[in-house]
Backbone as CSV, one residue per row, in Angstrom:
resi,resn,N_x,N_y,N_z,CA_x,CA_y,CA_z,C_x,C_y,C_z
1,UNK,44.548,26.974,4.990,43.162,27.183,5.324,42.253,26.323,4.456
2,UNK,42.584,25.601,3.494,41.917,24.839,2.643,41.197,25.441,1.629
3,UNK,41.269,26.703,1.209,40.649,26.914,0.066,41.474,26.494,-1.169
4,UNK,40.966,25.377,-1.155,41.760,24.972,-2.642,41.416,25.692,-3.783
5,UNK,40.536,26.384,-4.199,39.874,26.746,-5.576,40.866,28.068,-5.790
6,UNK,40.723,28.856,-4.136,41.080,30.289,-4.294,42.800,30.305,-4.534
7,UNK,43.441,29.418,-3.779,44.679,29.212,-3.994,45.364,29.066,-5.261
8,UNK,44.993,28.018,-6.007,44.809,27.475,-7.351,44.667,28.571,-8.774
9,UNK,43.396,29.262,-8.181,43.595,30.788,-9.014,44.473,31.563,-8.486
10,UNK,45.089,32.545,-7.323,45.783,33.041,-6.988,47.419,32.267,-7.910
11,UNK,47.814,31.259,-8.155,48.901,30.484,-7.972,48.819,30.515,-9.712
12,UNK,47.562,30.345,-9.935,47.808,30.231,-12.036,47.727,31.934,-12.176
13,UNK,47.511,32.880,-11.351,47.753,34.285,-11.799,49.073,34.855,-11.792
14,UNK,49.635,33.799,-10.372,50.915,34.633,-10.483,52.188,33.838,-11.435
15,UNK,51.843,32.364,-12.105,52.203,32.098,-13.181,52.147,32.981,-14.513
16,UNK,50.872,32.640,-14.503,50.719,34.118,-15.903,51.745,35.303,-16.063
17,UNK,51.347,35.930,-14.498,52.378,37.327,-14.854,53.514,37.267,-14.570
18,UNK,54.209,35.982,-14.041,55.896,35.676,-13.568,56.035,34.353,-14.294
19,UNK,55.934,34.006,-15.509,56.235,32.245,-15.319,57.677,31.822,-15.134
20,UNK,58.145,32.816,-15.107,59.485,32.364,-14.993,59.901,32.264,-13.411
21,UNK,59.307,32.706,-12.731,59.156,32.189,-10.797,58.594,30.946,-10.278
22,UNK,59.547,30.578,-9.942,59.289,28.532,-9.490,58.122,28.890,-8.314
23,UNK,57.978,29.527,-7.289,57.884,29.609,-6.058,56.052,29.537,-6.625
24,UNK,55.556,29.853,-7.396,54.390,29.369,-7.232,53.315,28.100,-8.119
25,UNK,54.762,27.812,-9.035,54.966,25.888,-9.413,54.926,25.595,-8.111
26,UNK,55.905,25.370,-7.276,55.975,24.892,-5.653,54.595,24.865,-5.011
27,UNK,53.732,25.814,-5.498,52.753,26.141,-4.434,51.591,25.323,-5.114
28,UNK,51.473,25.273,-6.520,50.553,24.314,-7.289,50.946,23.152,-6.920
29,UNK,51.983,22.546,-6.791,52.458,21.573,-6.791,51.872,21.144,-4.714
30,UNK,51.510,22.122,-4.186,51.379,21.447,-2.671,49.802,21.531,-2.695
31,UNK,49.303,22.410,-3.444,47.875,22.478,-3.298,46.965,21.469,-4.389
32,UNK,47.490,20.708,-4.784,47.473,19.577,-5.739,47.865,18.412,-4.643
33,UNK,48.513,18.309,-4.051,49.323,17.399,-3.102,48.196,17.288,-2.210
34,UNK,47.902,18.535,-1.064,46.835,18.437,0.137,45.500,18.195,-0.609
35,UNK,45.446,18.358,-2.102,44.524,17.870,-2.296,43.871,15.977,-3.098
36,UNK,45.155,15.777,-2.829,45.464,14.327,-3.458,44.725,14.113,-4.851
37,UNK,45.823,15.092,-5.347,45.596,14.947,-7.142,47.323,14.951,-7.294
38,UNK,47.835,13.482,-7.496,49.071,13.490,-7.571,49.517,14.000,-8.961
39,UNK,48.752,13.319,-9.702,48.958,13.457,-10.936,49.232,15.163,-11.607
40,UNK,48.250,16.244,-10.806,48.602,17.612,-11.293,49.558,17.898,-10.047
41,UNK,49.850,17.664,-8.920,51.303,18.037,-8.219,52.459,17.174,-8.902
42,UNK,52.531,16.489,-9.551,53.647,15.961,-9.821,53.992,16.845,-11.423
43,UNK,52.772,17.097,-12.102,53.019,17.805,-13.247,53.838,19.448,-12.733
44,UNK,53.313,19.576,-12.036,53.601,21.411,-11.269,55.147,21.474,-10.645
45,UNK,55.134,20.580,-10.231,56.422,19.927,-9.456,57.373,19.466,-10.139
46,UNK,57.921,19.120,-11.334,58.820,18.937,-12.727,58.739,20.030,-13.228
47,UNK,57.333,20.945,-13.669,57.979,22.375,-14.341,58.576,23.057,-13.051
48,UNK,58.296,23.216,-12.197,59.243,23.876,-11.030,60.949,23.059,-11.289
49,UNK,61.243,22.129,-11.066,62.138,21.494,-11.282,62.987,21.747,-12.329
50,UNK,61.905,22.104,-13.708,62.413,22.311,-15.153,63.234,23.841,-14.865
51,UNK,62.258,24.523,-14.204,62.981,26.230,-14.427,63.860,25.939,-13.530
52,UNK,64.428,25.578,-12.341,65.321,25.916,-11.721,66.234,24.391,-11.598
53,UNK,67.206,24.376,-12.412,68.036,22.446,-12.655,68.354,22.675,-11.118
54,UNK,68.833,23.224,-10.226,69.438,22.625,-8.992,68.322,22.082,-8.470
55,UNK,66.953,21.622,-8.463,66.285,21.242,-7.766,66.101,19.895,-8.282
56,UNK,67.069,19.209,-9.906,67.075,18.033,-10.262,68.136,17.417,-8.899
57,UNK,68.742,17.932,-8.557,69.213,17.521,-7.229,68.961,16.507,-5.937
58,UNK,67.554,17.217,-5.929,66.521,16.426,-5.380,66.764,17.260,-3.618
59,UNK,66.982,16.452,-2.959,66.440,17.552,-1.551,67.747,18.209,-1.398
60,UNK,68.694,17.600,-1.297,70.247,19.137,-1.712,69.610,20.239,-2.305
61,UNK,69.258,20.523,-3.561,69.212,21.304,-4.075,67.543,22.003,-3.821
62,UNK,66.954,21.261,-3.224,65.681,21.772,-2.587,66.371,22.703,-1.180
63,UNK,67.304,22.020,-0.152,67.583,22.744,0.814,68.550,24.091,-0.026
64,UNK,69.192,23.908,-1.162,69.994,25.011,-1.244,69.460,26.078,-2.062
65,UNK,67.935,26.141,-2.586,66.988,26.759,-2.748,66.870,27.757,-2.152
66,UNK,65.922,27.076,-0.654,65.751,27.373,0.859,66.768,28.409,1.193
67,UNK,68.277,28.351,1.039,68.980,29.000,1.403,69.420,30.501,0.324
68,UNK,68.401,30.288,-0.720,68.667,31.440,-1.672,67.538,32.232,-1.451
69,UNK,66.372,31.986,0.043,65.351,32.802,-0.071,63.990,32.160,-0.387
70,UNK,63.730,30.793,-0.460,62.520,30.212,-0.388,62.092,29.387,0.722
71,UNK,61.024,30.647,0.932,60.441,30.158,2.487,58.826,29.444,2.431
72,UNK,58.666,28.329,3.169,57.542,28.201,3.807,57.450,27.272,5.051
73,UNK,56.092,27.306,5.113,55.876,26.589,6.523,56.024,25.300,6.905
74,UNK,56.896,24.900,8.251,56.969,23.389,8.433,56.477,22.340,7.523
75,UNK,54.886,22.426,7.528,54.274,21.768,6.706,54.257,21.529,5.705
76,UNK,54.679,22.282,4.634,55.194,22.323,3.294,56.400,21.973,3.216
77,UNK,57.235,22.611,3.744,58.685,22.077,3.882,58.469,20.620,4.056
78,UNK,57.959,20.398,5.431,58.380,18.384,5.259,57.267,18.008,4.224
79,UNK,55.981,18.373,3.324,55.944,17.909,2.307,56.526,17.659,0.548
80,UNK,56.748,19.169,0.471,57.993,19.162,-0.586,59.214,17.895,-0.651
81,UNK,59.835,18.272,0.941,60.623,17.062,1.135,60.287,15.943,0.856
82,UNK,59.481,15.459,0.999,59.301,14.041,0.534,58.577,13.786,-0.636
83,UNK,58.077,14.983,-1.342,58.279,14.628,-2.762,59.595,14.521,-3.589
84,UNK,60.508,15.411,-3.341,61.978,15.388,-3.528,62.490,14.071,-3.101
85,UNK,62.093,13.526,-2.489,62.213,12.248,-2.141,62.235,10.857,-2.935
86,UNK,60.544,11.184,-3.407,59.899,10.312,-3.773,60.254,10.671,-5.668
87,UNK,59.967,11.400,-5.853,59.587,12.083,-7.185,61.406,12.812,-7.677
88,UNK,62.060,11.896,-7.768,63.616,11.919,-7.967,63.678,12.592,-9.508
């Protein structure tokens, strides 16, 4: 929906009280992305990477993520993907 601001807080709250849950690194990391600030999705996107090593993998270990229970929408999915891509 494009609220970047509200997302952004929602996403550093549920850091705070979980930091040890990648799934909303992932989500900083896309709302940084749609908002073309590479520089803070790529930072968000390595600590996601950092807590969980199978995702040094790169999209293997992004799809075998996926298969442990991390869901989102088309759109994210093929963007993630091609940061996993790009961002090795």
């Amino acid at each position: 929906m494009q609220d970047y601001s509200a997302s952004l807080e929602n996403f550093n709250k549920s850091i705070s009280l979980q930091p040890e849950k990648i799934d909303a690194f992932l989500g900083m990391t896309l709302v940084y992305y749609y908002k073309n600030d590479l520089v803070n999705a790529k930072k968000y996107f390595d600590q996601a990477k950092a807590l969980k090593s199978i995702l040094q993998q790169g999209i293997s270990g992004f799809e075998t993520y996926k298969k442990e229970g991390f869901i989102c929408n088309k759109k994210d999915n093929e963007a993630l993907r091609m940061m996993f891509s790009k961002w090795k």
